[in-house]
C-alpha positions as semicolon CSV with decimal commas, in nm:
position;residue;x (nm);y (nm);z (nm)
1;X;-1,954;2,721;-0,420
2;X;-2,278;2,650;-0,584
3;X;-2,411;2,277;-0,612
4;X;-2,218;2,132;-0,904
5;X;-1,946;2,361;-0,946
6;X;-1,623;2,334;-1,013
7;X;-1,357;2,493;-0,832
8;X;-1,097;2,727;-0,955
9;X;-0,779;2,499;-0,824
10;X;-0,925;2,224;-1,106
11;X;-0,902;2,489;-1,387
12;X;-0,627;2,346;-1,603
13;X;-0,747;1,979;-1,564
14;X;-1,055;2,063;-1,673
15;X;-0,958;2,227;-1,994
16;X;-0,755;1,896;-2,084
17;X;-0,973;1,726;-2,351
18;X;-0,953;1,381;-2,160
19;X;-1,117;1,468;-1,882
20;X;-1,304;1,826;-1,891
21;X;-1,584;1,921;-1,694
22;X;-1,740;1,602;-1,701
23;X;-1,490;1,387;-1,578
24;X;-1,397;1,643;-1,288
25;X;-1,744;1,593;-1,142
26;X;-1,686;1,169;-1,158
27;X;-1,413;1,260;-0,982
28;X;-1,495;1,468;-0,683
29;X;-1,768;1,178;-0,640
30;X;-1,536;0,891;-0,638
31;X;-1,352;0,711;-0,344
32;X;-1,018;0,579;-0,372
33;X;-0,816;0,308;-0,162
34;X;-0,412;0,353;-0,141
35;X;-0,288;0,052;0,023
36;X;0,114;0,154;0,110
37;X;0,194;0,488;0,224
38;X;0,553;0,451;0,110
39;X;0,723;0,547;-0,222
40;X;0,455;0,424;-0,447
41;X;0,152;0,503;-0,178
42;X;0,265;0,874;-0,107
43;X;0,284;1,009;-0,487
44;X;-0,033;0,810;-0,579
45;X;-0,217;0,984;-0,257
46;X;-0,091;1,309;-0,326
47;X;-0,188;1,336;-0,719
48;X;-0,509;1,205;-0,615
49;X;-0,570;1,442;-0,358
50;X;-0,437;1,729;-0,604
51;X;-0,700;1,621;-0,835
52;X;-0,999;1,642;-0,641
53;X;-1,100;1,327;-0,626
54;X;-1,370;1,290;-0,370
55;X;-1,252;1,062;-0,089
56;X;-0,916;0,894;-0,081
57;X;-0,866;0,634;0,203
58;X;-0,476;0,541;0,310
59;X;-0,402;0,216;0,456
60;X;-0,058;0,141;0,613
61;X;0,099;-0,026;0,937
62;X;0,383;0,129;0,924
63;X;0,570;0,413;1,071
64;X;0,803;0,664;0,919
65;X;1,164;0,608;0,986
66;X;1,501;0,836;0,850
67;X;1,512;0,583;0,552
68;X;1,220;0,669;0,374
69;X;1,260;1,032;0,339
70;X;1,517;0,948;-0,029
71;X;1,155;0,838;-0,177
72;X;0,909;0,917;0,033
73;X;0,722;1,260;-0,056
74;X;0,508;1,301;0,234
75;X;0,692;1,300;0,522
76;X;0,977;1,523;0,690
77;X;1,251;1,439;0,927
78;X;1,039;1,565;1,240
79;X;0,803;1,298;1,112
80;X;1,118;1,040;1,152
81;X;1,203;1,147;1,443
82;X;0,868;1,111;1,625
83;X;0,807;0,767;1,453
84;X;0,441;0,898;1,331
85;X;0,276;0,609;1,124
86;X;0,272;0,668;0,766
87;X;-0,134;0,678;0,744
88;X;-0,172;0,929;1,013
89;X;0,138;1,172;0,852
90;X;0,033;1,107;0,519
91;X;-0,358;1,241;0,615
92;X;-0,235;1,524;0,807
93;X;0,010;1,658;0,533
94;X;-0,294;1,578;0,268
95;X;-0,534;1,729;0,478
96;X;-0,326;2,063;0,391
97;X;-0,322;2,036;0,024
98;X;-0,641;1,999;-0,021
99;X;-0,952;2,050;0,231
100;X;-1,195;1,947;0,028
101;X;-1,123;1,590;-0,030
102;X;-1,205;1,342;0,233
103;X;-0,921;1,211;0,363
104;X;-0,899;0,874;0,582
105;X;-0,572;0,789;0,763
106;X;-0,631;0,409;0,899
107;X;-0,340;0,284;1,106
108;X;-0,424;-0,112;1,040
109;X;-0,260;-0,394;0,882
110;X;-0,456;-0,554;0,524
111;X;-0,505;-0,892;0,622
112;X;-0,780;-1,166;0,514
113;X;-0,983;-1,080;0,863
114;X;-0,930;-0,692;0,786
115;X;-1,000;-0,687;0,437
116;X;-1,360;-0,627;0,394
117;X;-1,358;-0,377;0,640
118;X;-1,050;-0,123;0,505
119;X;-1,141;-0,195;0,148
120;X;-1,525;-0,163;0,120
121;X;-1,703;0,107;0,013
122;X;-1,464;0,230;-0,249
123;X;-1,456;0,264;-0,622
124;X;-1,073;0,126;-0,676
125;X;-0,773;0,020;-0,550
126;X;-0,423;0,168;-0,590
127;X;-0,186;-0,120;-0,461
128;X;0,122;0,045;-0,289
129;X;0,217;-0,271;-0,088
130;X;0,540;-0,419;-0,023
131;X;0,505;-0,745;-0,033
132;X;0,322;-1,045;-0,246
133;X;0,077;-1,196;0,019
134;X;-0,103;-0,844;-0,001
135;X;-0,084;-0,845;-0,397
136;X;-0,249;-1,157;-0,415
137;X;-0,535;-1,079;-0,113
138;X;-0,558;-0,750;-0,276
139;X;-0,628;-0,952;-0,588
140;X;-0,879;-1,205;-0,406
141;X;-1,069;-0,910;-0,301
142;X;-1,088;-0,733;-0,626
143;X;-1,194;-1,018;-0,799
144;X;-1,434;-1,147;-0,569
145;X;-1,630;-0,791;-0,549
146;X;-1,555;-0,654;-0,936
147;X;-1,311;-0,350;-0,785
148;X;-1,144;-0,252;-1,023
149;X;-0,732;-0,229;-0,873
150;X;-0,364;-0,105;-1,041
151;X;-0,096;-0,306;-0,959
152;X;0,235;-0,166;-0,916
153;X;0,614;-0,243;-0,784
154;X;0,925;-0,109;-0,861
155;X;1,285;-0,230;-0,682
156;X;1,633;-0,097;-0,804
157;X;1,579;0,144;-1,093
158;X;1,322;-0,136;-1,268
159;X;0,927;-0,096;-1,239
160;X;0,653;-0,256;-1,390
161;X;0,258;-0,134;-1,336
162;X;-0,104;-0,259;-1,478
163;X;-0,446;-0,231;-1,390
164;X;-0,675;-0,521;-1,392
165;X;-1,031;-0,521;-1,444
166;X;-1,235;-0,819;-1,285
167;X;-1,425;-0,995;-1,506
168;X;-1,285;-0,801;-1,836
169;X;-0,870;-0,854;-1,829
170;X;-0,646;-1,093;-1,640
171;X;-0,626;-1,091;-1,282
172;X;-0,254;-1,137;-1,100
173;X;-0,293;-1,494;-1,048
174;X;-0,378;-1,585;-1,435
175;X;-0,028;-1,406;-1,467
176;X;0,149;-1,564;-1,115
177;X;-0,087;-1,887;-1,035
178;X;0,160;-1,893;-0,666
179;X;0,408;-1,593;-0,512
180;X;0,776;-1,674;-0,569
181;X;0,938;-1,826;-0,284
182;X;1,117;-1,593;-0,018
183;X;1,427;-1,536;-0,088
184;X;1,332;-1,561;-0,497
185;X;1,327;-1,199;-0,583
186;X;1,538;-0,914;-0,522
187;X;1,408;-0,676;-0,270
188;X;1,492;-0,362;-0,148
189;X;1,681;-0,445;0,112
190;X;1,935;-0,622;-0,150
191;X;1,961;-0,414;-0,433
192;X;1,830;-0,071;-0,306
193;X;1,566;0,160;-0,509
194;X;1,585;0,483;-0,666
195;X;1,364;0,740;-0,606
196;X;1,316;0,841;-0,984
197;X;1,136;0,479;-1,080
198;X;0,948;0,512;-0,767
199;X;0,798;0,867;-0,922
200;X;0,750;0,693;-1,252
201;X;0,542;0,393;-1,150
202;X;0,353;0,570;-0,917
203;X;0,266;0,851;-1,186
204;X;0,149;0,581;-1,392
205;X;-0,102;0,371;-1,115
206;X;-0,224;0,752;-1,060
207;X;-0,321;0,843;-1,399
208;X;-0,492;0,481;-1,432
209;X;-0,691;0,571;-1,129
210;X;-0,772;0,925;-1,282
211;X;-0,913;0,752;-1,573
212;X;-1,071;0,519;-1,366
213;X;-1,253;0,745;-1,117
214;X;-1,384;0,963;-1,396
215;X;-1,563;0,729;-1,613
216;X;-1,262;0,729;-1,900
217;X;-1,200;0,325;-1,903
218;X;-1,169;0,359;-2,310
219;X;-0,792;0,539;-2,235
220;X;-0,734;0,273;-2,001
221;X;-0,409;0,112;-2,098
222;X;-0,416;-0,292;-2,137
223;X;-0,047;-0,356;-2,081
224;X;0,175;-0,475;-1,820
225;X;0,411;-0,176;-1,856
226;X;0,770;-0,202;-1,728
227;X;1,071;0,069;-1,679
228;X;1,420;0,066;-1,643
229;X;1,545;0,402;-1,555
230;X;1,965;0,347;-1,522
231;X;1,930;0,117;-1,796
232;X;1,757;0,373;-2,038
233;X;1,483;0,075;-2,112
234;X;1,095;0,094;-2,161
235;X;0,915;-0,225;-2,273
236;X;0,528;-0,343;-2,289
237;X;0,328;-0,631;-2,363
238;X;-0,003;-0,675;-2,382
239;X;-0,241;-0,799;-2,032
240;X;-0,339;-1,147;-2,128
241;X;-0,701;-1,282;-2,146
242;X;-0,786;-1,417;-1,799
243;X;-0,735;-1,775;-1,786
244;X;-1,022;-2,028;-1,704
245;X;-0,833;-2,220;-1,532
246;X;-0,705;-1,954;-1,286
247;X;-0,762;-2,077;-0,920
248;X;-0,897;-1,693;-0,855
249;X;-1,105;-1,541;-1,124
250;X;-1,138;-1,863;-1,311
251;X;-1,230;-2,106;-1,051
252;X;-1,355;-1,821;-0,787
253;X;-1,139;-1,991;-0,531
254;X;-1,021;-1,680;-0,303
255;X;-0,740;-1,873;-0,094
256;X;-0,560;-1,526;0,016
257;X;-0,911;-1,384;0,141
258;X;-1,057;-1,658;0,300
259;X;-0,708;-1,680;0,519
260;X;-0,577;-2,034;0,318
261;X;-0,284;-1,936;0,224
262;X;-0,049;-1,672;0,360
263;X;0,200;-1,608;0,585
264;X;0,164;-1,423;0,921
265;X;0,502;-1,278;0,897
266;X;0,680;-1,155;0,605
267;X;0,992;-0,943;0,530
268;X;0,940;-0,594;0,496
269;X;1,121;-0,419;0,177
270;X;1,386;-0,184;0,248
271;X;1,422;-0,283;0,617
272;X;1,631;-0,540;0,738
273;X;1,308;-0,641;0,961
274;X;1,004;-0,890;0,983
275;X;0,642;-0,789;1,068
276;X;0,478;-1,048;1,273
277;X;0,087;-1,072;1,310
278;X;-0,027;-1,142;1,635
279;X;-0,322;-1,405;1,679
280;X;-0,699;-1,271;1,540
281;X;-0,838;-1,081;1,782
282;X;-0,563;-0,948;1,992
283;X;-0,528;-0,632;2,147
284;X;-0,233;-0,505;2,339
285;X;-0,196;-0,286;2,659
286;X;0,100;-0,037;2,559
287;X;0,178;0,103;2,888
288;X;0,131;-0,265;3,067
289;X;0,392;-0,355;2,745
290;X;0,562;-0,055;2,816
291;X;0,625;-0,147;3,185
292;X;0,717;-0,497;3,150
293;X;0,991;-0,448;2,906
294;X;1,156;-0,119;3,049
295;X;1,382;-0,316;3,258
296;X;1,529;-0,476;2,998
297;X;1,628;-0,199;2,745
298;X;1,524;0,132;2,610
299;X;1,128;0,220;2,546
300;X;1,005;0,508;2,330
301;X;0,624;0,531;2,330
302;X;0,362;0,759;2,153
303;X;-0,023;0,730;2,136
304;X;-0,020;0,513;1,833
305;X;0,292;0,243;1,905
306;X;0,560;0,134;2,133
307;X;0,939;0,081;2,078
308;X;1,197;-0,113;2,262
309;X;1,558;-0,167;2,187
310;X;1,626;-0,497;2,422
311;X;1,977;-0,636;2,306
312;X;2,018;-0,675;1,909
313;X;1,639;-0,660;1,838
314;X;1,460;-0,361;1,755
315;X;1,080;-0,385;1,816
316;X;0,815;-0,179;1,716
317;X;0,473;-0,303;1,869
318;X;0,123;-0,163;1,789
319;X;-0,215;-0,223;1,988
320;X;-0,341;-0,447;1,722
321;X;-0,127;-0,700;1,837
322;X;0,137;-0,631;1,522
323;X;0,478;-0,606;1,561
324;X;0,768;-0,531;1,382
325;X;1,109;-0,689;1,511
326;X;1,395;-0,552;1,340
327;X;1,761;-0,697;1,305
328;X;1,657;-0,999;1,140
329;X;1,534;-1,107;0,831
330;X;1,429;-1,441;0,929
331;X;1,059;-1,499;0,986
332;X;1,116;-1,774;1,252
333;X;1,295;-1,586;1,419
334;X;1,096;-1,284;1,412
335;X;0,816;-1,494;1,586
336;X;1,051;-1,644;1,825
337;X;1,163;-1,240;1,947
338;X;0,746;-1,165;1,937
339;X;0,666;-1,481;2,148
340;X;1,000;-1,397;2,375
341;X;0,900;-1,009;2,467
342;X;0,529;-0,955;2,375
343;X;0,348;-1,294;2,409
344;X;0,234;-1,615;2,252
């Protein structure tokens, strides 16, 4: 392929008006960050990928379990069954749609000591998290650097999805100054999610990023867009004007990034189960783990994480020092379980 060219597999893209030959070259030059592999984080990665944009990076601590597979495009049951995390699956199935986008599959956990080094270097965000301390360090970060980032969540059959521009529209806290308390709003672990709203919302933060990534910010939509699909309803209002007074892009206080606030276990969505951060710094030996706690239940182990059935707890450790401890939903005592099998 000569220098410049554009290949054949971009063909029909290129002939839409929007983008054309122009905007496919921004694209192959752009690098993306998808923070979530799951519902929202594996449609967003693979229309990216599809499109030829140049680098996409995918950040997720999780593995794949049997659950995900209703909503999750990437991943098959052998995946499940293997417990392969979601950023190393997701890269190896995207690696074989498309081999000429740089693909980065980063096993790690988006924290406020982590942040600068998963999220640098790239041209936008795609938020696929599942929870709101990563909205609003996600939001610290984008603010703080001018990286441009689409929010999006969906729960049930209801989504909602906008991109914010630092320094141009609102960020998330002029619209949420503080997270809602746990236990606030519904998650998936309470009222389930349907696959179809998953596709919708994620279709949406991708075609944002398209725009995005090839220089297009005058189609850019300026609304906080929100979906029903049972309920048949579709409603949008406009992104406010960011606030002055807003403790983020206002003030230029970054409380999530510079570790203030935030919680170092959280409840993940869809899993009746609690990830717990081990102290900064921490790194675990897996087979030492592995050793110590195979007299007291069952141990599975591959290369990238270790799990242990040991009475009612299910616990999925990683070398970063994170854990997972499933069979509760309970923070305090998901750090009670870490502390008990894995260490202070």
């Amino acid at each position: 392929m000569a220098p410049g060219s554009i290949p054949d597999r971009y063909s029909r893209q290129v002939l839409f008006g929007g983008l054309g030959a122009e905007g496919q070259q921004a694209l192959m030059k752009a690098r993306v960050a998808v923070v979530g592999c799951g519902g929202l984080g594996s449609l967003q990665a693979m229309l990216l990928v599809r499109a030829g944009v140049g680098a996409v990076r995918l950040i997720d601590r999780d593995f794949v379990e049997e659950s995900n597979l209703q909503r999750q495009l990437l991943y098959t049951e052998d995946d499940a069954r293997t417990m392969q995390p979601k950023a190393i699956a997701a890269a190896r199935a995207l690696r074989l749609v498309n081999s000429k986008v740089e693909i980065e599959g980063l096993v790690d956990d988006l924290n406020h000591g982590s942040a600068a080094r998963l999220l640098g270097g790239v041209d936008l965000i795609l938020d696929a998290t599942d929870n709101f301390d990563a909205r609003y360090l996600l939001n610290d970060y984008a603010v703080k650097t001018g990286t441009p980032w689409v929010y999006g969540a969906c729960v049930s059959s209801y989504g909602v999805t906008f991109t914010i521009l630092p320094g141009e529209t609102a960020c998330l806290r002029c619209l949420f100054a503080d997270a809602p308390p746990p236990g606030f709003t519904p998650t998936c672990d309470t009222t389930g999610v349907l696959g179809p709203i998953v596709g919708i919302v994620a279709s949406l933060q991708a075609a944002e990023a398209l725009k995005l990534a090839a220089g297009r910010r005058a189609a850019l939509s300026h609304k906080i867009t929100m979906f029903d699909v049972w309920e048949n309803s579709y409603d949008e209002v406009p992104l406010p004007d960011a606030d002055p007074q807003c403790p983020c892009c206002g003030q230029r206080r970054f409380d999530y990034l510079d570790g203030r606030e935030g919680s170092q276990a959280w409840l993940l969505c869809g899993r009746d189960a609690v990830q717990v951060r081990g102290p900064a710094g921490t790194t675990l030996d897996l087979d030492a783990l592995a050793a110590r706690l195979t007299p007291l239940g069952v141990i599975k182990r591959n290369r990238f994480l270790l799990r242990a059935d040991i009475d009612s707890w299910h616990l999925t450790v990683f070398a970063d020092g994170r854990a997972i401890i499933g069979g509760t939903a309970d923070p305090a005592v998901a750090k009670s379980v870490y502390a008990r099998y894995i260490g202070g």
